[in-house]
C-alpha positions as CSV (number, residue, x, y, z in Angstrom):
1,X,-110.3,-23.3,-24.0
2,X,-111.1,-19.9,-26.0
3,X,-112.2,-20.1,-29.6
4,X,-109.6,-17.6,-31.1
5,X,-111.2,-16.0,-34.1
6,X,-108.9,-13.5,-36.5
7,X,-110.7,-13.9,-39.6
8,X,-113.8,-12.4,-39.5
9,X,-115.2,-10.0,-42.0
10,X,-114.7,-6.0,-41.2
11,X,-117.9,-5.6,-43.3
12,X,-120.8,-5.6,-40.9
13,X,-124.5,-4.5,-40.7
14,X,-125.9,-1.4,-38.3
15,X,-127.8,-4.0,-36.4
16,X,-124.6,-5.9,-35.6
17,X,-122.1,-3.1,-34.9
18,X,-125.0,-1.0,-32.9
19,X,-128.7,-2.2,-32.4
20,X,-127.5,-5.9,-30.7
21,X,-125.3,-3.7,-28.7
22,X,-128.3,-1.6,-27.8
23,X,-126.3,1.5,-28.9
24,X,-129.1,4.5,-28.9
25,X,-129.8,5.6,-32.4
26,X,-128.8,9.1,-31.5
27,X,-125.5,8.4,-30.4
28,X,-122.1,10.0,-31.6
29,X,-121.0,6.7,-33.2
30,X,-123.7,6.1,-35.8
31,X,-123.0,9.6,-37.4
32,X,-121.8,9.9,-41.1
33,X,-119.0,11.8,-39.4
34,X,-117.4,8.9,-37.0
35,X,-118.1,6.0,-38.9
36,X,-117.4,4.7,-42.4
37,X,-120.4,3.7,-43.8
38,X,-120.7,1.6,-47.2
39,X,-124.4,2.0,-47.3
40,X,-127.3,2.7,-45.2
41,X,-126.9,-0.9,-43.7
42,X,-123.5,-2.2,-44.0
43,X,-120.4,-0.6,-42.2
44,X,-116.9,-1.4,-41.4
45,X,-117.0,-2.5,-38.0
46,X,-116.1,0.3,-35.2
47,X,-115.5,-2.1,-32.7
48,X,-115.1,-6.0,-32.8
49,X,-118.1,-6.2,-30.0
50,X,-119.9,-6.0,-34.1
51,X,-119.6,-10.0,-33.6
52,X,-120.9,-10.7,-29.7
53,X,-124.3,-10.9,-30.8
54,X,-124.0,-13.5,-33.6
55,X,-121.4,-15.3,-32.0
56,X,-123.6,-15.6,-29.0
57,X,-126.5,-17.0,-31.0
58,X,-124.5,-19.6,-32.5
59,X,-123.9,-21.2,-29.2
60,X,-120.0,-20.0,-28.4
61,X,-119.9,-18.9,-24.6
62,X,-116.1,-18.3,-24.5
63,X,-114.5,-16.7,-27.2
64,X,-111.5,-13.9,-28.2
65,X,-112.2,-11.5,-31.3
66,X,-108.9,-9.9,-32.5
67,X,-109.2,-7.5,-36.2
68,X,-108.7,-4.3,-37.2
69,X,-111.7,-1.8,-36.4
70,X,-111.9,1.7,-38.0
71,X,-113.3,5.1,-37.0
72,X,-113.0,8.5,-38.7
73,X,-110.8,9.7,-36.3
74,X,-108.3,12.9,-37.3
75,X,-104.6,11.4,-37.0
76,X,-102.9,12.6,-34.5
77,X,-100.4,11.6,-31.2
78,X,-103.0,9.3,-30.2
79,X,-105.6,8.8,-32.8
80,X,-105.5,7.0,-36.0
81,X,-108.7,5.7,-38.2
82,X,-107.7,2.3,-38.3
83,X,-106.4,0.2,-35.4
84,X,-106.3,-3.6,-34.0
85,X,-108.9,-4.3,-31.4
86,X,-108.9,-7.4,-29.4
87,X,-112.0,-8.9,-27.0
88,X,-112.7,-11.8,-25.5
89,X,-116.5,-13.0,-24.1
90,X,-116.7,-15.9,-21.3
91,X,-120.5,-16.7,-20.2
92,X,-121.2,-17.8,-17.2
93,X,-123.4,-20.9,-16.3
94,X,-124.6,-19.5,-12.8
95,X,-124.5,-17.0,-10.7
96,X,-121.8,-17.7,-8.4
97,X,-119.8,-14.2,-7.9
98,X,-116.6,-16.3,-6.6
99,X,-116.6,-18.6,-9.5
100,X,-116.5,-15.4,-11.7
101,X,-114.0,-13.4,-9.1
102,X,-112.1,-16.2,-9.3
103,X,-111.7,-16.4,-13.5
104,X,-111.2,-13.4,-13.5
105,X,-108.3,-12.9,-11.3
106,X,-106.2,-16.0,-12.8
107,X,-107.0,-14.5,-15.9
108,X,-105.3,-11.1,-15.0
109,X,-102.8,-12.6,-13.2
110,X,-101.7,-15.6,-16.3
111,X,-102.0,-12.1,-18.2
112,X,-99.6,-10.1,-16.2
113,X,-97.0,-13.5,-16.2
114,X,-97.0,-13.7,-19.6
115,X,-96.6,-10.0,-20.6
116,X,-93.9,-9.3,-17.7
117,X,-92.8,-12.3,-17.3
């Protein structure tokens, strides 16, 4: 049902991995300090929300983005600048807020089966 996509470029541009995420241009993120910048336009991704945007635009409406993501963050018991992200995006056709309680809860729930069993 989900379009599972684990090959996607790290490399990304400012617009994708901030701007379409309206992510404020003075926010922590975007400095020199947290992020590892190969230019003034092209990153590697902090996040894998970098491909929502794009993805969005190409027509996919339920999707899960798995790849590592990286952040200049000091190593220590619970940071490290390079770790595996996963996300997934499902669009809704209408507005029905049991239709979208609903998903959500099997989803949780298939979740919790299939990682305790």
């Amino acid at each position: 049902d989900f379009c599972a996509l684990d090959d996607l470029s790290p490399i990304v541009s400012t617009h994708e991995n901030f701007d379409s995420l309206l992510i404020p241009q003075d926010h922590v993120s975007r400095r020199k300090s947290d992020t590892y910048y190969l230019n003034n336009d092209t990153l590697l991704r902090c996040h894998t929300s970098a491909h929502q945007s794009k993805l969005l635009k190409q027509g996919m409406r339920k999707f899960l983005v798995t790849g590592d993501v990286y952040r200049k963050d000091e190593i220590d018991a619970t940071h490290y600048p390079v770790f595996h992200q996963m996300e997934g995006v499902k669009v809704f056709e209408d507005d029905d807020l049991m239709t979208v309680e609903n998903d959500l809860k099997e989803g949780l729930e298939g979740m919790v089966r299939a990682v305790f069993g």
